[in-house]
Rosetta silent file (secondary structure, phi, psi, omega in degrees, C-alpha in Angstrom):
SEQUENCE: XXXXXXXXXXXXXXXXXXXXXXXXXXXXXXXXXXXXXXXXXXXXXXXXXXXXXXXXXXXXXXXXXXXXXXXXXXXXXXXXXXXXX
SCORE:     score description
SCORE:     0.000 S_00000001
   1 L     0.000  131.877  173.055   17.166  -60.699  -11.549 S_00000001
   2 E  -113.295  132.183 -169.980   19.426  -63.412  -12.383 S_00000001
   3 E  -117.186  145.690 -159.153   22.638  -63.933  -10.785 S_00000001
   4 L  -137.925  120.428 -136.621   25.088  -66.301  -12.709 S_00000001
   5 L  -105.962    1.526  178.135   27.856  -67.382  -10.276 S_00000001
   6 L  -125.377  125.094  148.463   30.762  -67.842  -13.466 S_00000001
   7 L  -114.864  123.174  178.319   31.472  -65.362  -16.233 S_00000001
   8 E  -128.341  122.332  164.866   34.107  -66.460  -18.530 S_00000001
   9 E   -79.949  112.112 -171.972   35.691  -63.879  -21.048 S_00000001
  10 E  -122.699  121.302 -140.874   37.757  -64.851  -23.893 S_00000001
  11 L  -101.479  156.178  175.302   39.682  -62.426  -24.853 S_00000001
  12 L   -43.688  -28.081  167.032   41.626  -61.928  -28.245 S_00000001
  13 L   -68.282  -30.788  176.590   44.007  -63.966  -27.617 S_00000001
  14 L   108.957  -25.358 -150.521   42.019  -66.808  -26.580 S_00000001
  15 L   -83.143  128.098  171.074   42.838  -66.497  -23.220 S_00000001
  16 E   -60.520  100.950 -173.420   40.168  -67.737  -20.865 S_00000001
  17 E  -112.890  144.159  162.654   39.724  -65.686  -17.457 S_00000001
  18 E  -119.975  142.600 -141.563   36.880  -66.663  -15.351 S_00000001
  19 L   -94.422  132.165 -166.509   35.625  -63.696  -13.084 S_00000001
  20 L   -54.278  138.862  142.387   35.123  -64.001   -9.104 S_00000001
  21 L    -2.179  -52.314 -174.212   31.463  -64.392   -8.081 S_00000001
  22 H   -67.964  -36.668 -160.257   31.777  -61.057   -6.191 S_00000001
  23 H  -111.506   40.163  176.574   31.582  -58.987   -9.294 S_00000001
  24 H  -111.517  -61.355  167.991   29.099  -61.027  -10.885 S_00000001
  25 H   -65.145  -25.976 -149.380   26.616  -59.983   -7.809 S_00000001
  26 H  -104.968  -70.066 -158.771   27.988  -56.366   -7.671 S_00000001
  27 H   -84.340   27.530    8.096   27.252  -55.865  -11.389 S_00000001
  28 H    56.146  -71.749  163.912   23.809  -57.639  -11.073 S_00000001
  29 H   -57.792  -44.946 -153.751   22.622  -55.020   -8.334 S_00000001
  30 H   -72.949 -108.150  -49.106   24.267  -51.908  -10.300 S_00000001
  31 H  -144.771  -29.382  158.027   22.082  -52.879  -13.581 S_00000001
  32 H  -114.929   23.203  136.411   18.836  -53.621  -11.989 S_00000001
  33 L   -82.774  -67.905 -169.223   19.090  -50.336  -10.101 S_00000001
  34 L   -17.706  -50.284 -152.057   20.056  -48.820  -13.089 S_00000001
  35 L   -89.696  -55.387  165.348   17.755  -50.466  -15.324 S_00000001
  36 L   -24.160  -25.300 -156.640   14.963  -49.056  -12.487 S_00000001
  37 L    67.299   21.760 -167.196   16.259  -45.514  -12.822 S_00000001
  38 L   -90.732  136.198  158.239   16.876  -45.530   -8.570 S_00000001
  39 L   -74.397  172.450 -175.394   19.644  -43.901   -7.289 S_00000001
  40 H   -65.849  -71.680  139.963   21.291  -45.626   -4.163 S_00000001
  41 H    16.263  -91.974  172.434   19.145  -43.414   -2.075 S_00000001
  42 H   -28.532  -74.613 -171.692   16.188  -44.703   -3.595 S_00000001
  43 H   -42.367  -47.800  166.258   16.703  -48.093   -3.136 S_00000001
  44 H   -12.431  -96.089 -152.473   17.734  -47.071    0.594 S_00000001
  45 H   -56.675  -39.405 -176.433   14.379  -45.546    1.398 S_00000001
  46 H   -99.337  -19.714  176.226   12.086  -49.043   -0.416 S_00000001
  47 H   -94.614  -34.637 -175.337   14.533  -51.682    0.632 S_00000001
  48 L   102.829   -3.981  174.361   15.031  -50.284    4.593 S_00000001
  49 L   -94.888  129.592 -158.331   18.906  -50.863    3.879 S_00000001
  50 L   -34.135  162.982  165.280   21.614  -48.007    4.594 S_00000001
  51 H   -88.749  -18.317 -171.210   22.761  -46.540    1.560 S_00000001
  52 H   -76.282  -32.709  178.869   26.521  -46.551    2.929 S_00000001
  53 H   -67.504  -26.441  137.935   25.752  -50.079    2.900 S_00000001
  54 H   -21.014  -71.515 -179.451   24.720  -50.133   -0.693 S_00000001
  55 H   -58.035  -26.950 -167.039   27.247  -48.492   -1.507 S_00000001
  56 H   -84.191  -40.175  157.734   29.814  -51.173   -0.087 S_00000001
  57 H   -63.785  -28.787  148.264   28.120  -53.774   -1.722 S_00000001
  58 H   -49.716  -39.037  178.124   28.027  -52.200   -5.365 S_00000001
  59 H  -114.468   14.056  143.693   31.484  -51.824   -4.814 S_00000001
  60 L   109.049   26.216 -167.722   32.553  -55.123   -3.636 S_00000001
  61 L   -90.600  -22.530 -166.107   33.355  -53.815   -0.079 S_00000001
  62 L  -150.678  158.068  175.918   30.776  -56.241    2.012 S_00000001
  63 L  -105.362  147.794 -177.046   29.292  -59.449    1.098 S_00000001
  64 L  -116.848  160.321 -168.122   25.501  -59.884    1.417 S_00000001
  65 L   -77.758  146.593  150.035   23.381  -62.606    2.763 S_00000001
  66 H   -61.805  -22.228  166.063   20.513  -63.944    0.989 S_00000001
  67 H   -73.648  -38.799  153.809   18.321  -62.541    2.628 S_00000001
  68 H   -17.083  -56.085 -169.847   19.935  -58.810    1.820 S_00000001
  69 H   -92.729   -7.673  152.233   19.620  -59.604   -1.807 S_00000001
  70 H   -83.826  -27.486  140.314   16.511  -60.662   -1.545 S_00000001
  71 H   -72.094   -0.510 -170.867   15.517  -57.514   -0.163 S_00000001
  72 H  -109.087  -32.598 -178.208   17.148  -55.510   -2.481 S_00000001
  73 H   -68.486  -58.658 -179.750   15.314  -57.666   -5.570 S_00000001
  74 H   -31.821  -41.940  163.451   12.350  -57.028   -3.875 S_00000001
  75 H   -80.624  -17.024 -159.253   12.649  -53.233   -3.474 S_00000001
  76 H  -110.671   -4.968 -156.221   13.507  -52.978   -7.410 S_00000001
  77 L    56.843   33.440  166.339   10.759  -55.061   -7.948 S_00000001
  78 L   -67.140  163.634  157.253   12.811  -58.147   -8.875 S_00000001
  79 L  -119.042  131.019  179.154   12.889  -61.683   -8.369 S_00000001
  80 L   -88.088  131.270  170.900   15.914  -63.250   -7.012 S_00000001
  81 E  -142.877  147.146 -139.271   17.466  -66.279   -8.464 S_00000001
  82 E  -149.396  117.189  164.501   20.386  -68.069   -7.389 S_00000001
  83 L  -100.027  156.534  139.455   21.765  -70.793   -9.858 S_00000001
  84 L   -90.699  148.509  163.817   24.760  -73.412   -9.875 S_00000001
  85 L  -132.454    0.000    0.000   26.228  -74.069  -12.778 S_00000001
């Protein structure tokens, strides 16, 4: 899994936005559960982390540690990578 810590969108217009961090990691988890086929659940039960807590972090509610997301790559069978750019 690669997490990329800037997404910039240019829009019709031209106009440049560049997108928080947060939903850069939050869409990052969603898409390699997804791409897994796991439900929230799932992930629960192979990473050892709540699912309400899952849940908070898919939807931008809690921030997670590195170690967190390296358990959660881990349970998906992932590799965690953390760039600057």
């Amino acid at each position: 899994m690669s997490l990329i810590f800037v997404i910039v969108i240019i829009y019709r217009s031209h106009t440049i936005r560049v997108l928080e961090p947060e939903y850069t990691i939050m869409q990052a988890m969603i898409d390699a559960r997804t791409s897994k086929g796991l439900t929230q659940k799932e992930l629960s039960i192979r990473s050892g982390i709540a699912q309400g807590d899952i849940s908070k972090l898919e939807n931008g509610n809690a921030n997670p540690s590195i170690r967190t997301l390296q358990r959660l790559a881990t349970a998906m069978g992932k590799t965690l990578r953390i760039e600057f750019l």
